[in-house]
C-alpha positions as MATLAB code, in Angstrom:
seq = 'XXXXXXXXXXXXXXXXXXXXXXXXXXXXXXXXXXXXXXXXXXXXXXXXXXXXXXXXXXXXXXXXXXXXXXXXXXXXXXXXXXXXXXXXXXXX';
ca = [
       3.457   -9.078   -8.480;
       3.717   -6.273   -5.509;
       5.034   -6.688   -2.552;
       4.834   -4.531    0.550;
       7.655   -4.684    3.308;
       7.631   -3.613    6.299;
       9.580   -0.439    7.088;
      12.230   -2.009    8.788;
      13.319   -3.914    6.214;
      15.466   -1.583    4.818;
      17.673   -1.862    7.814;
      19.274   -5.054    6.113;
      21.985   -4.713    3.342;
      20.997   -8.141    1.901;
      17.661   -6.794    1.774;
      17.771   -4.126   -0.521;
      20.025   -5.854   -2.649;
      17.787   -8.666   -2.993;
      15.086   -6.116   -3.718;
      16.616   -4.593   -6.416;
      17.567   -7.135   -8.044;
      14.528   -9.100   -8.197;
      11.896   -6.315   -8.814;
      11.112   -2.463   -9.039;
      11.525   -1.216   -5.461;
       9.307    1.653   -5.691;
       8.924    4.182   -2.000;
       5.372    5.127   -1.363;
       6.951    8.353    0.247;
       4.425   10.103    2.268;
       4.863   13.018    4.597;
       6.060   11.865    7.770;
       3.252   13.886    9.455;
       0.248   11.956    7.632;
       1.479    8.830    8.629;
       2.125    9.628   12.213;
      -1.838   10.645   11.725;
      -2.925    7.693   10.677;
      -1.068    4.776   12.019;
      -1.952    3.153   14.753;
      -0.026    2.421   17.952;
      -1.233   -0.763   19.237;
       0.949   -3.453   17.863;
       3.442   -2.045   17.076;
       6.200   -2.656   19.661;
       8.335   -0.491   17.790;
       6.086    2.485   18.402;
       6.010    1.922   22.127;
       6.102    5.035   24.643;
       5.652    8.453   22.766;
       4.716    7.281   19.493;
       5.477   10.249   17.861;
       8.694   10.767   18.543;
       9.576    6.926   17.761;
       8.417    7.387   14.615;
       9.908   10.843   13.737;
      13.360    8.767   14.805;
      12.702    5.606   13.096;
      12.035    7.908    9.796;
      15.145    9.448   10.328;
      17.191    6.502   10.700;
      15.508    4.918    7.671;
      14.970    7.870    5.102;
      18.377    7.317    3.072;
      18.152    3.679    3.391;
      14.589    3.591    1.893;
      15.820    6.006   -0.650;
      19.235    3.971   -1.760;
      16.878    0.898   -1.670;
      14.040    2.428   -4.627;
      14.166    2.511   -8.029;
      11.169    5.032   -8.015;
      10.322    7.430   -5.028;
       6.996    8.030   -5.407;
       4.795   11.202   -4.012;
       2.336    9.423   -2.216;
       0.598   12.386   -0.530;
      -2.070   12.660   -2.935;
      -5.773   11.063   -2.099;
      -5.851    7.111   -2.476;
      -7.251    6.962   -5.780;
      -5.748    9.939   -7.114;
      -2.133    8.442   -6.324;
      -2.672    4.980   -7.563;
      -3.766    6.373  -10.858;
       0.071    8.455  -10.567;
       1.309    5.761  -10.158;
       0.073    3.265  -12.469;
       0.753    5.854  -14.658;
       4.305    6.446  -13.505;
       4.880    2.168  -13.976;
       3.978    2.176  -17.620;
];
């Protein structure tokens, strides 16, 4: 079974404990500047005002949480298919 958090939930103690102890917690680590490419702004009330720089200081804030919370930090800057293949790879 997978399941995806959102980002924030690393901001919980409880969380990541639960996590890890009920699963591989594995970190899809991109670089911060794809994902400020790619996401998108408009529900996301976190991201509201200059969504950049939220998001540069969200990733801050969360970078050694999201870290202490995996098992597995996973380089996930490589093309979609090319980095579930890693991966599955990386799982077995």
């Amino acid at each position: 079974m997978i399941i995806a958090t959102g980002g924030g939930v690393v901001t919980r103690e409880e969380n990541i404990a639960l996590m890890r102890e009920n699963g591989t917690v594995v970190w899809l680590n991109r670089p911060l500047e794809a994902i400020i490419a790619c996401v998108q702004q408009d529900n996301r009330p976190k991201l509201a005002g200059n969504k950049e720089e939220r998001m540069r200081t969200l990733y801050a804030q969360r970078k050694a949480l999201y870290t202490r919370a995996a098992h597995i930090v996973f380089d996930n800057s490589a093309p979609p298919e090319q980095a579930a293949k890693a991966l599955a790879d990386t799982l077995r």
